[in-house]
C-alpha positions as a Markdown table, in Angstrom:
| # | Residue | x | y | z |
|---|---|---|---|---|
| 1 | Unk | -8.9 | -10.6 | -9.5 |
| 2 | Unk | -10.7 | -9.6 | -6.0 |
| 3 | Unk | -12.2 | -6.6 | -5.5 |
| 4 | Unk | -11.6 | -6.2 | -2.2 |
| 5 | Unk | -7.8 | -5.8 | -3.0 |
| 6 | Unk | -7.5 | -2.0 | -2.6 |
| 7 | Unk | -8.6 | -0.8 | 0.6 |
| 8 | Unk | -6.2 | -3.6 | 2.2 |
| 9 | Unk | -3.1 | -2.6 | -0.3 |
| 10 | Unk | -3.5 | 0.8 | 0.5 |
| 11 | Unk | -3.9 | 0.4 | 4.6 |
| 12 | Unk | -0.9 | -1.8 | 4.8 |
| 13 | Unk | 1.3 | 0.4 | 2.4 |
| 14 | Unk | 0.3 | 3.7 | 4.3 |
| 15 | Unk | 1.3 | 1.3 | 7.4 |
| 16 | Unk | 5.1 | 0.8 | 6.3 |
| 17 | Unk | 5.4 | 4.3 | 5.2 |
| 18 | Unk | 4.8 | 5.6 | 8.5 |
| 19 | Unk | 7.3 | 3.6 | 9.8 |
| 20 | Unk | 9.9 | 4.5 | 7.9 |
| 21 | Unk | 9.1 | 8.2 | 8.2 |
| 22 | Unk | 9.1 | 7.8 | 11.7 |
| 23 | Unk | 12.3 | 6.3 | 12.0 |
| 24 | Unk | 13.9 | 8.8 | 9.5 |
| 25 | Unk | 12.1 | 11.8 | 11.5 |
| 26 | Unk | 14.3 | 10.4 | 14.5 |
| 27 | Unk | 17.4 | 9.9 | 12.6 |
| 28 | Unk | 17.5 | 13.2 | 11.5 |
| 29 | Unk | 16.4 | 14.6 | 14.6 |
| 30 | Unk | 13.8 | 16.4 | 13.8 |
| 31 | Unk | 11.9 | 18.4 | 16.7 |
| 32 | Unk | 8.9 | 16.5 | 18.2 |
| 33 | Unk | 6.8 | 18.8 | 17.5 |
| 34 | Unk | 7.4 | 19.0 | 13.6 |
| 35 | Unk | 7.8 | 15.3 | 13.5 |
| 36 | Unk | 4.2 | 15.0 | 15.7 |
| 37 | Unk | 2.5 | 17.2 | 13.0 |
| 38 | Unk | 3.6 | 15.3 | 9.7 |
| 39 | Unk | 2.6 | 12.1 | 11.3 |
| 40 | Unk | -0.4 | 13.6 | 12.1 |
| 41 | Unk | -0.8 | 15.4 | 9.0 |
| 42 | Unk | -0.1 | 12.4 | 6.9 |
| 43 | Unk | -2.6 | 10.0 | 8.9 |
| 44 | Unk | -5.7 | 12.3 | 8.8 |
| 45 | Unk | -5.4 | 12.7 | 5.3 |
| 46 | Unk | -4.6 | 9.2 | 4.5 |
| 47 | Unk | -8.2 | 8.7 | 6.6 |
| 48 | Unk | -9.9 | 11.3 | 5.3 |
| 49 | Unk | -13.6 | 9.4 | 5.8 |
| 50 | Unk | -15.3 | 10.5 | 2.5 |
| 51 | Unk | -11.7 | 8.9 | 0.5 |
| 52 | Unk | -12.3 | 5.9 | 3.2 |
| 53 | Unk | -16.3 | 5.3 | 2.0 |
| 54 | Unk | -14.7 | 5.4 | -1.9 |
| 55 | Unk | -11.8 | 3.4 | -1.2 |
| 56 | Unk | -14.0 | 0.7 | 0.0 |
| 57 | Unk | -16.4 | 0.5 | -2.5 |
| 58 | Unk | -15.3 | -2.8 | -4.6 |
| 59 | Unk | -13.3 | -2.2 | -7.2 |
| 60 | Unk | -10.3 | -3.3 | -9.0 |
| 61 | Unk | -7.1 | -2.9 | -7.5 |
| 62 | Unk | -4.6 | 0.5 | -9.1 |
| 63 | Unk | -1.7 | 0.1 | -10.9 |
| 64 | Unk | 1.8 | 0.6 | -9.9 |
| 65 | Unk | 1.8 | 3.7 | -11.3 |
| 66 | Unk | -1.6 | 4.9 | -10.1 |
| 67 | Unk | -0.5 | 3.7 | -6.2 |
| 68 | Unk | 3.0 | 5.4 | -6.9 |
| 69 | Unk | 1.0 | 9.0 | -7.8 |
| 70 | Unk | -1.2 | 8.0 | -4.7 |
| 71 | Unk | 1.1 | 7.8 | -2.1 |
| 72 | Unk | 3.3 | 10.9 | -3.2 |
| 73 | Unk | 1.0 | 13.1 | -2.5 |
| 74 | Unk | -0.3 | 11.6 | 0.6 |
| 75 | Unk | 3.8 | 11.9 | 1.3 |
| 76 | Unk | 3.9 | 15.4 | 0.8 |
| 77 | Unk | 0.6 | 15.9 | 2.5 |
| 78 | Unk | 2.1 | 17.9 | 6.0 |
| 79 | Unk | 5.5 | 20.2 | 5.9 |
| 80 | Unk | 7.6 | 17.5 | 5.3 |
| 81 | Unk | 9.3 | 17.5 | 1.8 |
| 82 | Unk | 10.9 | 15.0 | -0.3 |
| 83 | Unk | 12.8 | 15.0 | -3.1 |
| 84 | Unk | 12.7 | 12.3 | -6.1 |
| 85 | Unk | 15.4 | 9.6 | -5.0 |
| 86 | Unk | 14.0 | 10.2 | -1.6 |
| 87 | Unk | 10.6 | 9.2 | -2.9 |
| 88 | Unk | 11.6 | 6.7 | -4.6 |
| 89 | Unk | 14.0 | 4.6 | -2.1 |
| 90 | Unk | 10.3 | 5.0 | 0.3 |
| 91 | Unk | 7.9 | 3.5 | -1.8 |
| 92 | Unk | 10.6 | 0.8 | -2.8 |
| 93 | Unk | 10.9 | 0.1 | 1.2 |
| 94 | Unk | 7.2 | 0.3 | 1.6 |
| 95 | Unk | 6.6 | -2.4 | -1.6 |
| 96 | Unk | 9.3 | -4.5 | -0.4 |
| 97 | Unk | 7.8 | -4.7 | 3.3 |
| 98 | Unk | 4.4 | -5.2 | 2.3 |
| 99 | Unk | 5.6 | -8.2 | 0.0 |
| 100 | Unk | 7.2 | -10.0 | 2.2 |
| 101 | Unk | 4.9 | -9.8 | 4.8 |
| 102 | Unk | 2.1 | -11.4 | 2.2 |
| 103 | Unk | 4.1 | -13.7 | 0.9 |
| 104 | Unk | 5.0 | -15.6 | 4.7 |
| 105 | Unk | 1.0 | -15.7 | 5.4 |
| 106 | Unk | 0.5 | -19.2 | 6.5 |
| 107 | Unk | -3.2 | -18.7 | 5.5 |
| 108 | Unk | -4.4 | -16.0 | 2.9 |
| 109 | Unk | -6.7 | -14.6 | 6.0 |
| 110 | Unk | -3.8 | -14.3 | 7.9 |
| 111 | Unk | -3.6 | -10.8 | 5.5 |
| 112 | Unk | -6.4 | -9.2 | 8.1 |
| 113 | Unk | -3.8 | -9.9 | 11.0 |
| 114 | Unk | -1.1 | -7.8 | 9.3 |
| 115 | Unk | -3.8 | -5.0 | 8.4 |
| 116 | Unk | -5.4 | -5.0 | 11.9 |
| 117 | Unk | -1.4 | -4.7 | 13.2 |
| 118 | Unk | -0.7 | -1.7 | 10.7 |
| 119 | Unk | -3.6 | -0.2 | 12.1 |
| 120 | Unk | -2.5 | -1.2 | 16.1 |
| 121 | Unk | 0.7 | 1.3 | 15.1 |
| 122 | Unk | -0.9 | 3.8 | 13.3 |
| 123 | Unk | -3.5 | 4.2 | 16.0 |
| 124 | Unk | -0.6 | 4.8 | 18.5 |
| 125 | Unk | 0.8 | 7.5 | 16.4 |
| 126 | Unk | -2.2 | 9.6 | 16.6 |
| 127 | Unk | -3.1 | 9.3 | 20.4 |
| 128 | Unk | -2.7 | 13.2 | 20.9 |
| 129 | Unk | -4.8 | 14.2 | 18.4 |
| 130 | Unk | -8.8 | 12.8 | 19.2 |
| 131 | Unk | -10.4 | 13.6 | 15.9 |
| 132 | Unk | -7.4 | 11.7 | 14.0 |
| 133 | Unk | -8.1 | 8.6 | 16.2 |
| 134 | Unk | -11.4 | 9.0 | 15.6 |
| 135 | Unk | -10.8 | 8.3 | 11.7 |
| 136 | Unk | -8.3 | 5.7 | 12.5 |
| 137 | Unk | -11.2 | 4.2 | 14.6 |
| 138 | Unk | -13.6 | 4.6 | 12.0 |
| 139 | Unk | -11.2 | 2.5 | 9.7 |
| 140 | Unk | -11.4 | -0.2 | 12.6 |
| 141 | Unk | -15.4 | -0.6 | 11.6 |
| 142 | Unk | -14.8 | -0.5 | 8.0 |
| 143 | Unk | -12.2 | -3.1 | 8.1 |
| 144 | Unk | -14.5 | -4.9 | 10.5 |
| 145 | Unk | -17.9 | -5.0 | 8.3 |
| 146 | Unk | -16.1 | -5.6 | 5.2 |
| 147 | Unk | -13.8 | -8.3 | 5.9 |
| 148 | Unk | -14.7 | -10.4 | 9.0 |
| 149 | Unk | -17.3 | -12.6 | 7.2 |
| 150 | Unk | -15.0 | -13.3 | 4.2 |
| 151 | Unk | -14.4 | -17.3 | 3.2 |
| 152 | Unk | -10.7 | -18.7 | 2.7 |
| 153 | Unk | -11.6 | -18.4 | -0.9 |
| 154 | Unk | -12.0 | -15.1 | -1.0 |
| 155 | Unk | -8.9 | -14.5 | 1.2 |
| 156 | Unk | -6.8 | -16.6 | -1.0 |
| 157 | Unk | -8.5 | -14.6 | -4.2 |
| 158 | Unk | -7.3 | -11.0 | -2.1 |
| 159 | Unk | -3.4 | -12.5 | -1.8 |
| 160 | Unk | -3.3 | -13.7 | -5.6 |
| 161 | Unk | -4.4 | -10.2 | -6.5 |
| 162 | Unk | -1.8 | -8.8 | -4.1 |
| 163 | Unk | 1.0 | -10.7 | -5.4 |
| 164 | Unk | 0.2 | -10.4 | -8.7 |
| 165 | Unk | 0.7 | -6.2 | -8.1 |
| 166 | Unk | 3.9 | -7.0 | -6.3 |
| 167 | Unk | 5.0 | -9.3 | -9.5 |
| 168 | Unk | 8.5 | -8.4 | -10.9 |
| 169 | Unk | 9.1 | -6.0 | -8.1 |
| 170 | Unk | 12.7 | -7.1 | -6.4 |
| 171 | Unk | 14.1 | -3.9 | -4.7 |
| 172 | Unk | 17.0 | -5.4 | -2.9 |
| 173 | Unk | 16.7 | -4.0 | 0.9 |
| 174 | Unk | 19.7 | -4.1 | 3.4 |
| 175 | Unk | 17.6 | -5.8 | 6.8 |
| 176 | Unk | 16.3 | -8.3 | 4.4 |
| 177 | Unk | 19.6 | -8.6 | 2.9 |
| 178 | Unk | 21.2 | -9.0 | 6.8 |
| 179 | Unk | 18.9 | -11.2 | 7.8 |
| 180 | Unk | 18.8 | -13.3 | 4.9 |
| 181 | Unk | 15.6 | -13.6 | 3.9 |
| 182 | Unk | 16.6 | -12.1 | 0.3 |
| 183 | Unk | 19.1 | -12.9 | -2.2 |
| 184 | Unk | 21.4 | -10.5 | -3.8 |
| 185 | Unk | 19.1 | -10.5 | -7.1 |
| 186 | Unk | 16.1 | -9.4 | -4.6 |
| 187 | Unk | 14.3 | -12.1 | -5.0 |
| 188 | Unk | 13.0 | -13.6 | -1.0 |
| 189 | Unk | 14.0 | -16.8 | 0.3 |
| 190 | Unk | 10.7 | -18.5 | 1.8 |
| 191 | Unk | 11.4 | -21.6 | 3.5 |
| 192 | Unk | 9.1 | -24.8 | 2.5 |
| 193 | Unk | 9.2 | -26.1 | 6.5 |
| 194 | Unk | 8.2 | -25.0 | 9.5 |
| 195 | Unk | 4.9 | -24.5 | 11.0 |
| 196 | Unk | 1.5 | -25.2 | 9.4 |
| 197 | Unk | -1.6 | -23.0 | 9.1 |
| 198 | Unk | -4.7 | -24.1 | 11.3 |
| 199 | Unk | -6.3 | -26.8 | 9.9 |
| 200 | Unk | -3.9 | -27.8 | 8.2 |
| 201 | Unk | -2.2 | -31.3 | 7.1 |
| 202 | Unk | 1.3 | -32.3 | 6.8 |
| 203 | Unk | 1.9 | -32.4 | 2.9 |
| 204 | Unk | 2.7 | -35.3 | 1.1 |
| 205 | Unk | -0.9 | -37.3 | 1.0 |
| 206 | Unk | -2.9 | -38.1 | -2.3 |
| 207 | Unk | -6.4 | -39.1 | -1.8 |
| 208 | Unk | -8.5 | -40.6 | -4.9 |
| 209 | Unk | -12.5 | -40.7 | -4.2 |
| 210 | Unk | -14.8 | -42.8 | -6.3 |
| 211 | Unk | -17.7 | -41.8 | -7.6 |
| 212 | Unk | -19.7 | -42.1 | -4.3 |
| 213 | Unk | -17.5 | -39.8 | -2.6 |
| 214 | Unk | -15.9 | -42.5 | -0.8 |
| 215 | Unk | -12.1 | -42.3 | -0.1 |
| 216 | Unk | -10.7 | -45.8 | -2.6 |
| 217 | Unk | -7.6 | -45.1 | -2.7 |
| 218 | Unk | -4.0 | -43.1 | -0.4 |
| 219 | Unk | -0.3 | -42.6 | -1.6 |
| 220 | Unk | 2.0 | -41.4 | 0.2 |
| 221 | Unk | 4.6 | -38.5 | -1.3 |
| 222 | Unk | 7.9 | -37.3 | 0.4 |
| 223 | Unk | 7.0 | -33.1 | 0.4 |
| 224 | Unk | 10.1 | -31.8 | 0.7 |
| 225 | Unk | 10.2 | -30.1 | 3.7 |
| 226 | Unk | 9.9 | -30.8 | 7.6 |
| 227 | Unk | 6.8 | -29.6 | 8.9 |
| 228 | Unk | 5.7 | -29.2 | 13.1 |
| 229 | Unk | 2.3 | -28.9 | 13.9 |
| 230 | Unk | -0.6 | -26.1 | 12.8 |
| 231 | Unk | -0.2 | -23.3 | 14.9 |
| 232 | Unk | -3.0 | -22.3 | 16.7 |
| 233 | Unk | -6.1 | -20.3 | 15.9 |
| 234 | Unk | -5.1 | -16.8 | 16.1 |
| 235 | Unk | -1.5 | -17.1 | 16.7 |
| 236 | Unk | 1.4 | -14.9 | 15.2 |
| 237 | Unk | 4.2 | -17.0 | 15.0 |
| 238 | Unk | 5.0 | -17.4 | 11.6 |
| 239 | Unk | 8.1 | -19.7 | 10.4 |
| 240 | Unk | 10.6 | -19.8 | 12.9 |
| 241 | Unk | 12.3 | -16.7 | 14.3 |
| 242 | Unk | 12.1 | -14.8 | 10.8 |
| 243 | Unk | 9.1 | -13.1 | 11.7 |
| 244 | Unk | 7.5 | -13.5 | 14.9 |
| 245 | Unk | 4.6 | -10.8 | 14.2 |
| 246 | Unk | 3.7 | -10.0 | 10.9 |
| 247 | Unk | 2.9 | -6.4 | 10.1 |
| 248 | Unk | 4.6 | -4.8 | 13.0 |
| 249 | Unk | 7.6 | -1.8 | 12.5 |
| 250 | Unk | 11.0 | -3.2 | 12.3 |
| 251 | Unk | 12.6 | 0.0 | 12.0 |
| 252 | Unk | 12.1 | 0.3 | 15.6 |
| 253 | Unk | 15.3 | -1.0 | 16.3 |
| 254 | Unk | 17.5 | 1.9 | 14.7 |
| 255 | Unk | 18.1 | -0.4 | 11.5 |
| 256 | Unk | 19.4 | 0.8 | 8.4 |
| 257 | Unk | 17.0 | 0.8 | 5.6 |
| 258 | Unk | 18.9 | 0.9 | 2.6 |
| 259 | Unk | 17.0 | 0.2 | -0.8 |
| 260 | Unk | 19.5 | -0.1 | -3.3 |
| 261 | Unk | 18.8 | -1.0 | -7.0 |
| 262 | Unk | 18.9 | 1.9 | -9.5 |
| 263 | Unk | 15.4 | 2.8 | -10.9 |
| 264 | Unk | 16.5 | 2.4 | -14.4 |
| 265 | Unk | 16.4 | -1.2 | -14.0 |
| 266 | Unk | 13.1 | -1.8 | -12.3 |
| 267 | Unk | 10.8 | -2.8 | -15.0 |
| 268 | Unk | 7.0 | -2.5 | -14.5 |
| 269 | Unk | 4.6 | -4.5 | -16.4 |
| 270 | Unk | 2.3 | -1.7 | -18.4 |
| 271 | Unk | -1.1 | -0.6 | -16.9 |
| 272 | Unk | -4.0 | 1.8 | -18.1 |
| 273 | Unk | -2.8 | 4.7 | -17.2 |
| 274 | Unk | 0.9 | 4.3 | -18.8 |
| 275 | Unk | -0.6 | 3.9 | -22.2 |
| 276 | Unk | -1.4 | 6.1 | -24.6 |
| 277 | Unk | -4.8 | 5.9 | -24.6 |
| 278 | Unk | -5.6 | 5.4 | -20.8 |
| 279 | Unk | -8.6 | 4.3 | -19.5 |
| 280 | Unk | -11.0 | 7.3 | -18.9 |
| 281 | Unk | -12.7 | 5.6 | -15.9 |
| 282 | Unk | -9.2 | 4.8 | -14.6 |
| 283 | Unk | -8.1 | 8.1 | -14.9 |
| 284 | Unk | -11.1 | 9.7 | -13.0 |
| 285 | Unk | -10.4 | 7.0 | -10.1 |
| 286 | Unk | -6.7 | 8.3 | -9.9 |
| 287 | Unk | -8.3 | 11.9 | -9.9 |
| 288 | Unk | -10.2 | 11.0 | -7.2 |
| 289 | Unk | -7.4 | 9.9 | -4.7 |
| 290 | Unk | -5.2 | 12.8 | -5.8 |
| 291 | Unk | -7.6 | 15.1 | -5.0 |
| 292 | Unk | -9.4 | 13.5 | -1.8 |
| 293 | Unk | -5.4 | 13.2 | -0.6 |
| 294 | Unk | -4.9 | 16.6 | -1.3 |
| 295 | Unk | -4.5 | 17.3 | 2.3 |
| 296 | Unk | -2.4 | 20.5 | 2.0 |
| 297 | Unk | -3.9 | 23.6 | 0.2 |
| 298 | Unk | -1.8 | 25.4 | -2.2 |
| 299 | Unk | -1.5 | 28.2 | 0.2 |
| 300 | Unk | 0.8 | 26.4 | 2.4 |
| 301 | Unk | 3.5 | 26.1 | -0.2 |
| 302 | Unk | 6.2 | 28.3 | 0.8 |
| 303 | Unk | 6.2 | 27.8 | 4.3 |
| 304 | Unk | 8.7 | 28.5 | 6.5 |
| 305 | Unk | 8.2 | 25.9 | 8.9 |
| 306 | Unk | 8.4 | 23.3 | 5.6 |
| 307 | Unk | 11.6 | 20.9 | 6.2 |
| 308 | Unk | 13.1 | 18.4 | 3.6 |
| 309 | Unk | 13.5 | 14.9 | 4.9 |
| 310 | Unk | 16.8 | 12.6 | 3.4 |
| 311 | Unk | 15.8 | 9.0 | 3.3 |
| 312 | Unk | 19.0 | 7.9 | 2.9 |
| 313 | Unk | 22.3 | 8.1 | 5.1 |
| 314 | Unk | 24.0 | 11.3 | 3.7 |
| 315 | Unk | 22.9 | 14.3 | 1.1 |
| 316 | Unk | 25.7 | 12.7 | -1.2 |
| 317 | Unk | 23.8 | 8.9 | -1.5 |
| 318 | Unk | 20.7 | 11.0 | -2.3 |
| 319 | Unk | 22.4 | 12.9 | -5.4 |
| 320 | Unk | 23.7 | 10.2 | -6.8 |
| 321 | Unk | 20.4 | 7.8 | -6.1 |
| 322 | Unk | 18.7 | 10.5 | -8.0 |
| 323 | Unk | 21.5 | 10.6 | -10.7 |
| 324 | Unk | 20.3 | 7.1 | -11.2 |
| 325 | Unk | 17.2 | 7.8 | -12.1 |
| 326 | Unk | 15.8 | 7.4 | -15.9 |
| 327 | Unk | 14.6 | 11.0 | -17.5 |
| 328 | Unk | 11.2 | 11.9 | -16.3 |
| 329 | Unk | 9.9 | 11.1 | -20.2 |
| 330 | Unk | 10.6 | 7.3 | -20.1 |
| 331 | Unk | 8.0 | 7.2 | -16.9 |
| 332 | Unk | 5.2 | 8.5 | -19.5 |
| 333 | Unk | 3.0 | 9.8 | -17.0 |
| 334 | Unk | -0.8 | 11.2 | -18.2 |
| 335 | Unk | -1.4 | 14.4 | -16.7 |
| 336 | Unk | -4.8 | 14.8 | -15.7 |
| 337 | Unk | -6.5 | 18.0 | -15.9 |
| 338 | Unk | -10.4 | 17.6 | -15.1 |
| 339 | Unk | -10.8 | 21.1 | -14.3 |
| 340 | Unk | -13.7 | 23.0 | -15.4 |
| 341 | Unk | -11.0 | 26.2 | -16.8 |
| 342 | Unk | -9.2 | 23.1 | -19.2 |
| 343 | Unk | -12.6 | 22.7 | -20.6 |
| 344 | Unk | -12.8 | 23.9 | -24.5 |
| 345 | Unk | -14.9 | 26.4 | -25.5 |
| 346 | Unk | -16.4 | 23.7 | -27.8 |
| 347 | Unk | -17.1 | 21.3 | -25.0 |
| 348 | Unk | -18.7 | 24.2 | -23.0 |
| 349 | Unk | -21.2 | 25.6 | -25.4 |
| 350 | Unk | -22.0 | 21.6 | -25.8 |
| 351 | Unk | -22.6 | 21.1 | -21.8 |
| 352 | Unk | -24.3 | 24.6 | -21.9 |
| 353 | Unk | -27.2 | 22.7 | -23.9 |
| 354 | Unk | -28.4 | 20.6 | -21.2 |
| 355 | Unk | -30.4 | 21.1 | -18.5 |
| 356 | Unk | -30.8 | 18.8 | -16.3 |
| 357 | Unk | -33.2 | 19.4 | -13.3 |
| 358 | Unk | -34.5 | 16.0 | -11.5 |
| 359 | Unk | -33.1 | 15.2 | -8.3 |
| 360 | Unk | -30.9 | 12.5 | -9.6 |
| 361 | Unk | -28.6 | 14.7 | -11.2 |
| 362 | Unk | -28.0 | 16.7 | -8.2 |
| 363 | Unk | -26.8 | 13.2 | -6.8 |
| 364 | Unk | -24.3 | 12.7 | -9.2 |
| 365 | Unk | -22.3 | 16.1 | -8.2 |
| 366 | Unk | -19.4 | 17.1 | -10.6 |
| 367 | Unk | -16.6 | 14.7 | -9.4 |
| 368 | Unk | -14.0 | 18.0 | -8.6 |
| 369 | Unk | -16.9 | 19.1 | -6.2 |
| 370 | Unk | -17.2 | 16.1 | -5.1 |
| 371 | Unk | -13.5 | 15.5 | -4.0 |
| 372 | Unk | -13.1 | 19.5 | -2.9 |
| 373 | Unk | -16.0 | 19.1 | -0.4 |
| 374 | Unk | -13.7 | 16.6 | 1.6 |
| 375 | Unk | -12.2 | 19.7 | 2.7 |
């Protein structure tokens, strides 16, 4: 497992979920000004540059569950509302996007091109608003420094650990369904022809070296496929017409973007923070995001300028989506409560023993403080 999954799982996520709330925003005509404001609202927070400097810290990649609690609150970080089947039908567009785009990388690098093409978009939602470029900008330079002097190995570590998140996730989605790229059980059709990564050789050569290095024997294989030549360094075209630039909206083309598979029969393989006895470390990470995503105090609850946003076609597919959806006790969420008021009595007359006054501790600031002063 890399540890340089995250910050690339999250960008590229964040990417595909402000397309499709961009293209619902539109569909539901929503004023440009309210629509300007939750894009705006949703992008600052999601790079918010003390969550950026944590997110990029190596680290192990969350689990579904973790990411899920992530991104509905950065969802819900502007006046924009959603309800549960709403919520759900999102993240199951964003998953499914993100997949498929991973899984047609010719190279495992090729992962920094649909990054660096999320980031193209996002960047053009935020032109209005300097200081919000200015964080999108400062992304740029993280993604930059962290990433450009990477080998293939490390790449192709960063897309196992990728797929291996997406694994047993098959949210049948209509455009893939339309175009064909995924069958009816959700699982993607990836064709073994077509062009070859940079570099590359056409498939279907054994080579056997002695013990000198030296090349003593070739056979010759039949691959299975029909392949054209590499493509060249730094181009875009990925297999055929199926996708021509990886990472890029295609909503933009007033598409439906149905997700339809009930949630009862999505089945997630169990993670730290679905146990019963969950990780602590894991559970101060998720803390940490919830917090630093906060984005909206709880003084803005109420609001009349709030608006609720339908991502599917009619308030009738929404009901019964969320009629669909298994009791909120088989999800077995952990609530996490690292307030100082939750604290027992016990546990406070125990802290109220130490005193700790080097310099060192006043580096290591209470973790709440920590995410608060973000704001």
């Amino acid at each position: 497992m890399s540890l340089r999954t995250l910050p690339l799982l999250f960008i590229n996520l964040g990417g595909e979920m402000m397309y499709i709330l961009d293209q619902r925003l539109r569909a539901q005509n929503i004023p440009p000004d309210k629509a300007k404001k939750v894009l705006h609202d949703i992008v600052g927070t999601m790079f918010n540059r003390r969550f950026m400097d944590e997110l990029f810290k190596p680290q192990e990649a969350y689990s579904k569950k973790a990411m899920r609690t992530v991104f509905d609150r950065l969802a819900h970080a502007s006046i924009m509302r959603l309800n549960s089947a709403s919520m759900d039908k999102l993240y199951d567009l964003m998953t499914m996007a993100f997949k498929y785009q991973v899984s047609l990388c010719l190279r495992p690098s090729d992962i920094m091109l649909v990054t660096l093409n999320h980031m193209d978009a996002l960047r053009t939602f935020v032109e209005e608003a300097p200081a919000i470029k200015a964080q999108v900008d400062n992304v740029f330079r993280l993604l930059i420094t962290n990433y450009s002097e990477l080998s293939q190995g490390e790449f192709h570590l960063i897309r196992q650990t990728l797929l291996g998140f997406f694994q047993d996730m098959h949210i049948r989605v209509s455009i893939f369904l339309k175009d064909k790229v995924q069958n009816t059980n959700g699982r993607f059709v990836l064709p073994c022809s077509g062009p070859l990564p940079f570099g590359a050789e056409i498939p279907g050569t054994i080579r056997l070296y002695n013990a000198d290095g030296n090349m003593s024997k070739s056979v010759n294989f039949p691959s299975g496929g029909t392949y054209s030549g590499p493509v060249k360094e730094g181009s875009t075209e990925i297999r055929g017409d199926r996708v021509t630039k990886l990472g890029t909206n295609m909503y933009s083309l007033s598409r439906p973007v149905e997700a339809s598979l009930p949630r009862s029969k999505v089945t997630a393989a169990p993670s730290d923070l679905e146990s019963n006895n969950p990780d602590p470390v894991a559970k101060a990470e998720l803390n940490l995001l919830a917090h630093l995503m906060g984005g909206i105090k709880e003084s803005k609850a109420g609001q009349k300028s709030e608006f609720r946003l339908n991502l599917f076609s009619t308030d009738e597919e929404e009901e019964q989506a969320a009629a669909m959806r298994p009791p909120d006790e088989s999800y077995n969420v952990v609530n996490i409560d690292a307030s100082k008021k939750q604290q027992s009595e016990e546990l406070s007359k125990i802290m109220g023993d130490f005193h700790i006054e080097s310099s060192e501790a006043n580096a290591d600031d209470d973790l709440l403080e920590l995410m608060d002063s973000a704001y």
